[in-house]
Structures are given as structure tokens and as C-alpha cells.
DRENROTOR-275844 format. One line per 5 residues: their letters; for each residue x negated, y, z negated of C-alpha. Coordinates in steps of 0.02 Angstrom, whole numbers, plus 50000, padded with zeros to 5 digits. Each point is the difference from the previous one (the first is absolute). Layout:
a> X:Y:Z  ... .
This chain:
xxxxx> 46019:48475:56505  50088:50148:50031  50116:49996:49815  49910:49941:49847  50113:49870:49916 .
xxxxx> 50073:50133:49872  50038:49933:49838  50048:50172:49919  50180:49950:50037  49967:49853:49884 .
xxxxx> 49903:50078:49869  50108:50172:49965  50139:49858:49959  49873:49985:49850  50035:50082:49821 .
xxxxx> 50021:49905:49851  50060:49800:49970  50140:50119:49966  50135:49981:49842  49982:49797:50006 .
xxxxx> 49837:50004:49951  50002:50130:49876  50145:49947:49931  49893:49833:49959  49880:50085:49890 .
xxxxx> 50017:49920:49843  49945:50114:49849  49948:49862:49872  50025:50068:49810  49958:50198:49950 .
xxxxx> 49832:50073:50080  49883:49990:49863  49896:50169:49962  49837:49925:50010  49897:50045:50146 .
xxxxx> 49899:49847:50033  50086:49811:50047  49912:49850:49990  50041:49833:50113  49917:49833:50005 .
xxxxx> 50045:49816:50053  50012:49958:49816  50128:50159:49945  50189:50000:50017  50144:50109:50069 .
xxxxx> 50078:50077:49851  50066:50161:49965  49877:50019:49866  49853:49958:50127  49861:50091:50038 .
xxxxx> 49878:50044:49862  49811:49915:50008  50047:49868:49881  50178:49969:50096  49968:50009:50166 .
xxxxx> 50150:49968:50141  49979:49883:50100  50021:50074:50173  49974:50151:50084  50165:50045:50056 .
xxxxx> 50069:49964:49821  49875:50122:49929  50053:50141:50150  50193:50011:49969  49939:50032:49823 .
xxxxx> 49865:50131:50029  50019:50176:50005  49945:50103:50120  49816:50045:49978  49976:49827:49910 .
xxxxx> 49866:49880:50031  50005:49823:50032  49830:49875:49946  50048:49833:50088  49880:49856:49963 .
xxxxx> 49917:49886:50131  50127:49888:50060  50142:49951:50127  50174:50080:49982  50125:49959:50109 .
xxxxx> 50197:50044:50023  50100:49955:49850  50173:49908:49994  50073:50170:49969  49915:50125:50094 .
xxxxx> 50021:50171:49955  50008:50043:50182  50059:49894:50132  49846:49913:50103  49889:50077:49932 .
xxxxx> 49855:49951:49846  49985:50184:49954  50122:50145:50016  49943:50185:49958  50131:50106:49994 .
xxxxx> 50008:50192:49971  49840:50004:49866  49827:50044:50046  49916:49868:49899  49809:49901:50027 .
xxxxx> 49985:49835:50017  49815:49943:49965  49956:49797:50014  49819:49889:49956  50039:50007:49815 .
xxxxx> 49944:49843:49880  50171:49938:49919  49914:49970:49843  49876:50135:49971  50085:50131:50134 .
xxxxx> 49814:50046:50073  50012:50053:50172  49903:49869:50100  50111:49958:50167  49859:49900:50064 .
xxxxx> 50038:49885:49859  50189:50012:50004  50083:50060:50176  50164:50048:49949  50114:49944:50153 .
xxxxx> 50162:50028:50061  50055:49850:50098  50156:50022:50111  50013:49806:50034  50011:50036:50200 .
xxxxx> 50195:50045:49961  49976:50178:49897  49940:50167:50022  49892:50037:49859  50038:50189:49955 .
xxxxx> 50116:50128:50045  49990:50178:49939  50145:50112:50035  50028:50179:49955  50173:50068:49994 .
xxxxx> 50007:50189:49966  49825:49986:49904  49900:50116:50119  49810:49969:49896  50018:49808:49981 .
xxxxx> 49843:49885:50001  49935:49839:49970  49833:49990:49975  49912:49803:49996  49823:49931:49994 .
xxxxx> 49934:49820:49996  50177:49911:50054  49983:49882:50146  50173:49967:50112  50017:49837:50061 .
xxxxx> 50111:49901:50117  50169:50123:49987  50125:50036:50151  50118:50132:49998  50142:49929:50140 .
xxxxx> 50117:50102:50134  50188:49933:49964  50161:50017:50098  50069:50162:49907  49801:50071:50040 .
xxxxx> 49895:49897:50119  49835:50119:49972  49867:49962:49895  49868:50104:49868  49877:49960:49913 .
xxxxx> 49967:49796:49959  49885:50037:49833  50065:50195:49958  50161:50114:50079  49953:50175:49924 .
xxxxx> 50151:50113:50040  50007:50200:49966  49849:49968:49873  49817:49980:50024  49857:49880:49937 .
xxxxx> 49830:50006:49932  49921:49825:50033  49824:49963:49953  49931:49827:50017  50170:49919:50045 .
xxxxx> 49996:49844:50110  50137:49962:50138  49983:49821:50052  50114:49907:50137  50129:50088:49960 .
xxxxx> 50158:50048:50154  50128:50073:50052  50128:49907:50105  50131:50107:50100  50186:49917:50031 .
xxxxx> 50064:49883:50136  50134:50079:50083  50144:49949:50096  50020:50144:50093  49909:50173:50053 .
xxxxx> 49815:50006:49936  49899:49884:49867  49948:50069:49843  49838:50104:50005  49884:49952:49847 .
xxxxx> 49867:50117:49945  49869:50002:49860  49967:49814:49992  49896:50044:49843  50059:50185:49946 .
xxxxx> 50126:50136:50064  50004:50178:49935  50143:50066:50054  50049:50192:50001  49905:50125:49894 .
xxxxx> 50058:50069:49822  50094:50148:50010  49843:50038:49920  49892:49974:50153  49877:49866:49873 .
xxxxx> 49874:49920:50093  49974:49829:49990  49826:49942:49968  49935:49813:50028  49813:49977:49934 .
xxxxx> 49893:49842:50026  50165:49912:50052  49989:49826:50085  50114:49964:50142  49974:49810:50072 .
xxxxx> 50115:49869:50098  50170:50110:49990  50115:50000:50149  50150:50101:50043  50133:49882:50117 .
xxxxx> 50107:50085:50088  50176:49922:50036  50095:49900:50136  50125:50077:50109  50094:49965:50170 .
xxxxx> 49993:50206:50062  49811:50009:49951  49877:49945:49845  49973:50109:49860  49830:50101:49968 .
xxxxx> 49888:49965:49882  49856:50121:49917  49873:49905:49888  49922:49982:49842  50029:50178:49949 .
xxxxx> 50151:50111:50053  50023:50210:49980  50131:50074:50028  50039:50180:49973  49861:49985:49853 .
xxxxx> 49815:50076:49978  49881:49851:49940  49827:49994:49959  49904:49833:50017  49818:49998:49950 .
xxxxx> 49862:49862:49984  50133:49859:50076  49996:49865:50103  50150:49911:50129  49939:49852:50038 .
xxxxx> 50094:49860:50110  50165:50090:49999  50151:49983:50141  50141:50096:50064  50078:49881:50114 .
xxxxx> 50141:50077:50114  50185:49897:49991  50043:49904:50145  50159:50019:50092  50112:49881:50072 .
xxxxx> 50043:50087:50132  49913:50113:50145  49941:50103:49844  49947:50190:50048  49873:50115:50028 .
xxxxx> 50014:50077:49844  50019:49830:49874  49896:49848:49944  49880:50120:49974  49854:49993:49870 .
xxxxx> 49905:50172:49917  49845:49974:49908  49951:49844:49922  49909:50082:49833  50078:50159:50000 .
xxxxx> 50148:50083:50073  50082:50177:49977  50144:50115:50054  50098:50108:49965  49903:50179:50000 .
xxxxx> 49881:49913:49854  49830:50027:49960  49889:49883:49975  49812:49975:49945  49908:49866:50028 .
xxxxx> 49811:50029:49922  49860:49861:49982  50111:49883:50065  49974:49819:50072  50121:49948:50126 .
xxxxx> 49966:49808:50074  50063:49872:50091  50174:50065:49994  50126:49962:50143  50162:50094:50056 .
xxxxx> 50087:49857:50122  50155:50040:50117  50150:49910:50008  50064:49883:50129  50151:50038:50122 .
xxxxx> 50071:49919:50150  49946:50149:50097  49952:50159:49931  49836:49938:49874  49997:50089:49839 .
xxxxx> 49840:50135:49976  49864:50011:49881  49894:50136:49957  49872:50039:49853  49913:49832:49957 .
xxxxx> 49960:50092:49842  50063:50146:49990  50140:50089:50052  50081:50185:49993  50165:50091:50071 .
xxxxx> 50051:50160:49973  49870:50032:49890  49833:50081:49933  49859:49878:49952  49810:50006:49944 .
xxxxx> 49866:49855:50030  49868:50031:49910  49840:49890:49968  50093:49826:50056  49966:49841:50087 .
xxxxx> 50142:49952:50126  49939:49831:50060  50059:49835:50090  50183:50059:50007  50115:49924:50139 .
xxxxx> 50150:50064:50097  50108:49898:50120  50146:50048:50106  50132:49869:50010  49951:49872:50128 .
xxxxx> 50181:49995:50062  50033:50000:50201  50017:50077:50106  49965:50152:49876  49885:49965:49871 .
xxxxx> 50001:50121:49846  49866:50166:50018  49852:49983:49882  49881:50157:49930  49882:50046:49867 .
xxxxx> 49924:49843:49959  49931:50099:49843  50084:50171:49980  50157:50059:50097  50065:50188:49965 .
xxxxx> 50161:50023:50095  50081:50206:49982  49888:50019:49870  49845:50088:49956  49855:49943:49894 .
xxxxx> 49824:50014:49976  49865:49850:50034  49826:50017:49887  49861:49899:49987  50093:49837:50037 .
xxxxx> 49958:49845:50095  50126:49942:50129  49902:49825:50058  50054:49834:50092  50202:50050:49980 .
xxxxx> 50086:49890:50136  50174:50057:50102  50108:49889:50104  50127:50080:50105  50146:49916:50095 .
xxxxx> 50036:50065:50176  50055:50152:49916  49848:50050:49999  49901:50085:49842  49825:50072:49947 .
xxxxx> 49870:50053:49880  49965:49840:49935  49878:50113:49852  50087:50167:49993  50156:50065:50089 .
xxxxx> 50085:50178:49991  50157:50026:50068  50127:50124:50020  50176:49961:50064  50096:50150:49976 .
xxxxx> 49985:50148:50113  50048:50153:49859  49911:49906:49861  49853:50105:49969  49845:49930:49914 .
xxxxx> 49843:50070:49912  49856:49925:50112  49923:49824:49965  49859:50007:49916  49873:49830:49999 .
xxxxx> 49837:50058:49935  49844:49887:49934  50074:49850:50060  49958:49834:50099  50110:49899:50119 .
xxxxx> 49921:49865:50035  50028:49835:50093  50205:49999:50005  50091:49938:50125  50145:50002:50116 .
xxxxx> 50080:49876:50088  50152:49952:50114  50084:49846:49940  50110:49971:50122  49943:50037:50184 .
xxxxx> 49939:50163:50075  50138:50059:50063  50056:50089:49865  50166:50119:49996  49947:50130:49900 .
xxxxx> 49803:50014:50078  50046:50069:50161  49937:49959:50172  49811:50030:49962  50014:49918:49820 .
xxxxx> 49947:50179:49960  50119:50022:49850  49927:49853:49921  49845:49990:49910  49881:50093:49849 .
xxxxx> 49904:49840:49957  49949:50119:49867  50103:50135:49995  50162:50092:50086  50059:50170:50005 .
xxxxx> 50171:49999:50075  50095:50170:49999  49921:50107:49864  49834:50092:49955  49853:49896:49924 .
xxxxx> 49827:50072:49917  49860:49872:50010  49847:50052:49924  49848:49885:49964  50085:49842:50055 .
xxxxx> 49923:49841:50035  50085:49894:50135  49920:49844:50038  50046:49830:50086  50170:50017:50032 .
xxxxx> 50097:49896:50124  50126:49999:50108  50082:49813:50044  50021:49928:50169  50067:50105:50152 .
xxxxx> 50000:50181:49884  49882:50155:50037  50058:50131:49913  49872:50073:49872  49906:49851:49919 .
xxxxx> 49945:50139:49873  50139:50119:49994  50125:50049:50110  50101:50164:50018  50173:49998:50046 .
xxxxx> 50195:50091:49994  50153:49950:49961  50082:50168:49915  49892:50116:50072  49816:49977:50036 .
xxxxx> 49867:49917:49908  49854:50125:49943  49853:49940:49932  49833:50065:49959  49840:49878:49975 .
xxxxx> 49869:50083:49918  49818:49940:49942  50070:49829:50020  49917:49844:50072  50093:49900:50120 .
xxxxx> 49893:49835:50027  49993:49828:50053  50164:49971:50089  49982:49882:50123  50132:49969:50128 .
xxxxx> 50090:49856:50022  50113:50033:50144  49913:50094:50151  50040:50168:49996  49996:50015:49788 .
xxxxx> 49955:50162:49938  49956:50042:49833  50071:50166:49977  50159:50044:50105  50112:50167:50002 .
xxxxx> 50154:49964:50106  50068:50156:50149  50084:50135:49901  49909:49958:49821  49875:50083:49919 .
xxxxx> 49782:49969:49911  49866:50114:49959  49831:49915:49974  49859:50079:49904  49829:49947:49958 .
xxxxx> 50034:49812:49988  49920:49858:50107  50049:49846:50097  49893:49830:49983  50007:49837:50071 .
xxxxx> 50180:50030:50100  50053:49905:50144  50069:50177:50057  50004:50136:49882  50156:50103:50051 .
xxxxx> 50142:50019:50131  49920:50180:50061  49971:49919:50189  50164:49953:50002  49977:49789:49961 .
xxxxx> 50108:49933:49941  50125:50112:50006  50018:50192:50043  49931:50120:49851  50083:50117:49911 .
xxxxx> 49897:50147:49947  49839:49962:49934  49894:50162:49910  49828:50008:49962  49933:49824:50080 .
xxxxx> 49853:50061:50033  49942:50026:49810  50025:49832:49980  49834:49866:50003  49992:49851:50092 .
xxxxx> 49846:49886:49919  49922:49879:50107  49936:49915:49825  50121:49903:49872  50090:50110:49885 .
xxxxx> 49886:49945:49856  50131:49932:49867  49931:49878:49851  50114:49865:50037  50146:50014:50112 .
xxxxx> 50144:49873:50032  50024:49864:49908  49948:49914:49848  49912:50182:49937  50112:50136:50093 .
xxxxx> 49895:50122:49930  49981:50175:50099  49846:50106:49922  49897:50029:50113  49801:49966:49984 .
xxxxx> 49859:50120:49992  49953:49979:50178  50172:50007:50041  50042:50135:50175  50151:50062:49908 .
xxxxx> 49894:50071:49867  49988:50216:49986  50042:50006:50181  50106:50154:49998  49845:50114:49936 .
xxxxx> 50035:50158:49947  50185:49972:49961  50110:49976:49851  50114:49865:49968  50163:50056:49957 .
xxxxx> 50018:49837:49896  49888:50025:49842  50005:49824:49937  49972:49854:50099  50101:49842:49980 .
xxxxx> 49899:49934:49843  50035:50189:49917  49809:50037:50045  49978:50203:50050  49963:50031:50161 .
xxxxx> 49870:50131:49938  49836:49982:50137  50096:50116:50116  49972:49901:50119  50167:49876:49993 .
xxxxx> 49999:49804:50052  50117:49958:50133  50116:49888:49949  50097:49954:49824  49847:49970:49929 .
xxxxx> 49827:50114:49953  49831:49900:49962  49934:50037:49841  49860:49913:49951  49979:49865:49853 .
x> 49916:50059:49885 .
């Protein structure tokens, strides 16, 4: 894949729903002075709605009233678009007032108990459910707690095939979101007759371009499940789709969340499609745009990021769960788990696949005390790689802060070929292909107190069953320190766990090799090594690596008491001070690996 399908094109066409839309606000009666608007299924839209006693009876009624710093109590219950909406499509419209929105209320004695009464907005699989838009109000905000989203579509059309955000479009303004649901929810980009189909992105939400301001968005025990961003039909090539949760040109904080079962499937084309279309970009969570994103105690599963289908040229996917261009990002204290990529199984060129879990592409970012385990990447005879982790840099005068993936375990991912060996973009000696854990294509990479376990590497490939250096800009340069590299057991003669291609670069310290069918690609086997620093400080066990539980059901990576990874670099200090449970490293004499034993008490 030598050009990522680039949907900036697409997305810079993005600003507002434009005059249309905002000329279909509806401003219902004179904004009342007080600051607090009640709604319930049993109230009713009148312009003298609102008070405890009087409630309105839906949300969007009760926003084209409120004034800016108001705040809405909604009562358990459904609401759903009325018969005359005060925005088109949508259930709720926020427009240029910072107000809070705050759901779970009893309609008759206005307790808060959501448990009891889930206030939902239902899109009825044929609306988007909110839309915020600022227009020359640099500090807007909404702010929401205990709201579920259900079942809304936002929809490309012929005057704008692209598609944002199914349950919430958030334009110029930023959110606070604390225990917000967004359930099956999409985004569907345009058919076209001609030229490209419509990209969708943010299947659930899309925060698009910063406040003047430069507010961050924050997102708090929010629950992402069963959204799915469809990216549009056309006869040049299929249109790109990023998943449940789109950034672009925005900072957003997410904390204590989980994206679960969420898809970015690529559009199919018609035609021969292209190298650069059908192309799908993280199935949870997607970002571009020079954004910055945060993703802390976060659980990202069984989420899926699917190319589209072409007569010839198969459309890519990359970042089962999560993926970032052009941008800065933090993992922090996360589970990325059972996450699927798959190239386009179109012939003769099926689409490239990479990053089963995480994929940052021209971007830098920071991995910390995360779990990468059994993520799963398919790659057409493109080729791909790092069906855990991959890092890659395309663009030769784009210089990036290093990599850093610290405290961190990638554990049984995987790798595969879909269709045939032979692939285009692998090269001769299948040597561009592979990272059953993790790849480091064209940039500089830190990895300290890593755990990389049981990876694999499908049929026919060789290249790095744990990790696998490589250039496409300019050279890959990695170093491995206090890491354990363990387990990896070859399936094709000739597999080597840890392999740094001619002209790229690794420095080892202090780590240790266990249970590999071979450890590294310093004789030469499979294919000629680049330059490879410090091998010698590296251990190779001739006992098991001494983890609790490995592979599957357990996956779990602490190591035992009697375990050989245990204070084996005496004397030194780990640069890493926590391990990947936040335990101090304080013994002075470090574990090897992402975790260090500290006994039950």
C-alpha cells in the first residue's frame, strides 16, 4: 500500500449543514428566563412549557426554548422525531447555546434514578439523534449524562454523499458526555453515479473541528456497542469508512469506556476500484486531522474494520479498533482485544490489511500499560502486517517524536494472507509482510517492558512472528528493552520471531527470549539483517517464560514467583517505574517483561 486511501479531500468539504439547516431552526415562542426545563412523556410542547409542574414534552422542544447555560431534566422515556422537527432529520438540534442535558429522572417525582427510567432517544433506524452546531460561538458546549442513543442514521445524499455521526454530529463545539449510551446506531455514505462513494464516519459520534476555543471534548463511562459506519457505492472506487467514533481536527478525552462490536466497513466499487478507496480505518475509533486524542481505561472488543470489494484493486483495512492519522494519541491502562481486520478479498489484488488492534499511520502516540491480545489481520495480496500493533510512517519530511510502547503486552495476534502468498506489496522474500504482534515500518519506536507472546504468522509468511522492523519513508528504528519475547512458534520453516530487515534499525537491552522457534534474523534466516545492537545482553532461557496463564481462555501475562524473567537484570534500574498493573518497580532489581511479580499478600 504505497498511498493510504486519503479521505482529507472528503472531509475538508466538511463545515456546517450550512444555511439550509440553520435556516430550519425553529425558535418556538420567547426564551423563558428560567434556568431549569423540565420534559416528560406526559408534558406538552407549548410556549409556556417547561416549569416542574408543566413539563414539555420533548427534548428538542425544550432546547429551541432554552437559553444558553440552561438545563434540561428529561424523564425516563422514549422520544422520538416529531411531525415538525425543529431541525431537519434530526430528534435534537443544539444550536449556538452551551446548555446540559441530564436524563434518568422519575416523571412524577423528578428523582434521579436512570436505572429505573432510561431516558432514550430513539432515531427509528431513519434519524440521527443529535446535532450540535456552533456558528461563530467559539466556547459552546453540551454537556449530557444518563441519555442512551438508539437506532439513528445520519445519511450521505446527492448534494453531499459523506456521512457524520449516526447518534451525534458535533461541529465547531465540544461535549462533555458522562454515562451516555450509543447503541446500533450508523452512518451510511451516498451511492454515487459517478467519481467516488460517499465516505461515512462516526457510525455512533463525530466531533468535528475544535472551538475556536480549542475545548476539549471529554467522554466518561460512555458505552459504544453494535454501531457501524458504511461507506458508499461508487463505479471509480468505494468510499472510506472510520467507525464508531470519528475526530477530526478536535482534542477528545475518553475515559472509563468501552467499544464493543463496532464496524467500519469500506464501500465497494463497481468498478476496478483503487489503491487508495474502499478502504476501512478503525472499527471503534478513528481520528485525523492533526487531533489529539486520549483514550484512558478503555475497553476496546470485538470490533471489526472490513474493506470493500472491487473488481480488481480490493479496498484496505487497518485498525480493527483503533485507528489514528495525522495525529497525537495516548493509550493508557486499556484492553484492545478480539478485534479483526480484513483486506478486500477482491482478485487479483486483494485490499492490504494492518493493525488488527491499534494502527498509527504519520502520527505519534504513546502506548501504557495496555493489553494488545488475540487481534486478528487479513491481508489481500497487497500484502499488510502487525496484526497487534503497527507503526508506520509514509512520508519522507514528516518528522515524528519517537514511539513510545511501554508496560504493555502483545499477545497472541495474528497475521494472515487471505489470498495466496504471492503477495504484491510483500516483496520477493515476503519480508515486508509480517509483525504477528507488532510492526515498525519507517519511523522510530521505544519499547520498554513489553510482553510479546504467541504471535503468529499465517501460511507461507516469515517475517517477525513477534515484531518486525521495516522502511518505507526512511528506515525503521527500534529499540527493545527489558522486554520478553516468548513462545513464538513457527509455522512456516524459516519463521523468526524477531526480524530487522537490510538497511533498518534495533537495539536490544537486558530482555530475554523463551520458547522461540528462532529468536531473531541476526544469522541472516530468513532474510538478511539490518543492524542489530546489543544482542548479546539479551537472555535466551532454556525454561518456559513463567506466565500465569497464557493464550486463551485466561490470556493473562504476570509472571509467577518461580518465574526466569523475575529480577534478572540485577543491579539495574528500570527506566519504566510502574509496571503494567501501575505497581512500582521499586526492588531495584526490575522484572523483564510488562509485568513485575509482587507477591499476594
Amino acid at each position: 500500500m504505497k498511498n493510504r486511501p486519503n479521505a482529507l479531500g472528503a472531509l475538508r468539504k466538511l463545515l456546517f449543514l450550512g444555511a439550509a439547516l440553520v435556516g430550519g431552526l425553529i425558535l418556538v415562542g420567547p426564551a423563558q428566563s428560567a434556568t431549569t426545563l423540565y420534559v416528560s412523556p406526559f408534558g406538552g410542547d407549548s410556549a409556556g412549557c417547561g416549569p416542574q409542574n408543566s413539563p414539555c414534552r420533548n427534548i428538542d422542544y425544550a432546547a429551541s426554548k432554552a437559553l444558553t447555560d440552561d438545563t434540561i431534566i428529561v424523564a425516563g422515556g422514549t422520544y422520538q422525531i416529531t411531525n415538525t422537527p425543529t431541525c431537519d432529520r434530526n430528534v435534537v438540534c443544539v444550536f449556538n447555546k452551551s446548555i446540559t442535558i441530564l436524563g434518568g429522572y422519575d416523571p412524577f417525582t423528578w428523582n434521579l434514578d436512570p436505572v429505573t427510567n432510561p431516558t432514550v432517544i430513539d432515531g427509528q433506524s431513519a434519524y440521527r439523534g443529535i446535532f450540535v452546531l456552533a456558528v461563530n460561538s467559539p466556547n459552546m458546549r453540551l454537556t449530557m449524562s444518563n441519555v442512551t442513543i438508539q437506532d439513528a442514521v445520519a445519511g450521505g445524499t446527492d448534494a453531499d454523499p459523506t456521512a457524520y455521526g449516526g447518534a451525534m454530529r458535533v461541529d465547531n463545539a465540544a461535549v462533555t458526555l458522562d454515562s451516555v449510551n450509543f447503541l446500533n446506531n450508523q452512518t451510511v455514505g451516498a451511492n454515487t453515479s459517478s467519481g467516488q462513494g460517499g465516505s461515512a464516519a462516526g457510525g455512533a459520534l463525530a466531533v468535528l473541528s475544535s472551538p475556536p476555543s480549542g475545548a476539549v471534548s471529554f467522554l466518561t463511562n460512555v458505552l459504544f456497542q453494535g454501531n457501524t459506519s458504511f461507506a458508499g457505492l461508487g463505479p471509480a472506487a468505494g468510499g472510506v469508512a472510520f467507525g464508531a467514533l470519528f475526530v477530526f481536527g478536535s482534542t477528545v478525552d475518553v475515559q472509563d469506556s468501552d467499544f464493543l462490536k463496532n464496524r467500519a466497513i469500506g464501500g465497494p466499487s463497481s468498478g476496478i476500484g483503487t489503491v487508495n478507496g474502499q478502504s476501512a480505518l478503525g472499527g471503534a475509533v478513528g481520528a485525523d486531522g492533526q487531533s489529539v486524542v486520549s483514550l484512558a481505561r478503555v475497553k476496546a472488543k470485538k470490533n471489526r474494520a472490513v474493506g470493500g470489494a472491487a473488481t480488481q484493486h480490493g479496498g484496505g483495512a487497518f485498525g480493527g479498533a483503533i485507528y489514528i492519522e495525522n495525529s497525537t494519541v495516548t493509550i493508557v491502562d486499556s484492553l484492545v482485544m478480539l478485534n479483526v481486520v480484513r483486506g478486500a478479498t477482491s482478485t487479483p489484488e486483494g485490499g492490504f490489511g494492518g493493525g488488527g488492534g491499534v494502527m498509527l499511520f504519520n502520527s505519534a502516540g504513546t502506548i501504557n500499560r495496555t493489553r494488545v491480545i488475540a487481534n486478528h489481520v487479513t491481508g489481500g495480496v497487497q500484502g499488510g502486517g502487525g496484526g497487534g500493533v503497527y507503526l508506520w510512517r509514509t512520508i519522507p519530511e514528516l518528522t515524528l517524536p519517537k514511539i513510545q510502547v511501554l508496560n504493555t503486552v502483545i499477545a497472541d495476534n495474528r497475521f494472515e494472507l487471505g489470498d495466496g502468498v504471492n503477495a504484491v506489496g510483500c516483496g520477493p522474500e515476503l519480508k515486508s509482510c509480517g509483525g504477528g504482534g507488532i510492526q515498525v515500518q519507517g519511523l522510530v519506536a521505544n519499547l520498554r517492558q513489553v510482553t510479546l507472546s504467541g504471535n503468529v504468522l499465517g501460511p507461507g509468511l516469515v517475517a517477525g512472528q513477534a515484531m518486525l522492523v521495516n522502511q518505507f519513508a526512511g528506515p525503521g528504528i527500534a529499540t527493545l528493552q527489558y522486554s520478553a519475547v516468548a513462545d513464538h512458534v513457527a509455522a512456516t520453516p524459516g519463521a523468526t520471531a524477531v526480524v530487522v530487515t537490510d538497511g533498518n534499525f534495533l537495539t536490544l537491552k537486558r530482555g530475554a527470549f523463551s520458547g522461540n522457534t528462532h529468536d531473531i534474523n541476526s544469522d541472516g534466516i530468513p532474510v538478511p539483517p539490518g543492524t542489530i545492537t546489543n544482542l548479546g545482553s539479551m537472555l535466551t532461557l532454556a525454561v518456559p517464560a513463567g506466565f500465569v496463564s497464557p493464550g486463551p481462555p485466561n490470556y493473562d501475562y504476570h509472571i509467577t514467583a518461580t518465574s526466569p524473567l523475575r529480577d534478572t537484570p540485577t543491579g539495574s534500574t528500570s527506566p519504566v517505574p510502574l509496571d503494567m498493573d501501575g505497581q512500582f518497580r521499586t526492588d531495584g532489581m526490575p522484572d523483564i517483561g510488562a509485568d513485575e511479580y509482587v507477591p499476594v499478600p
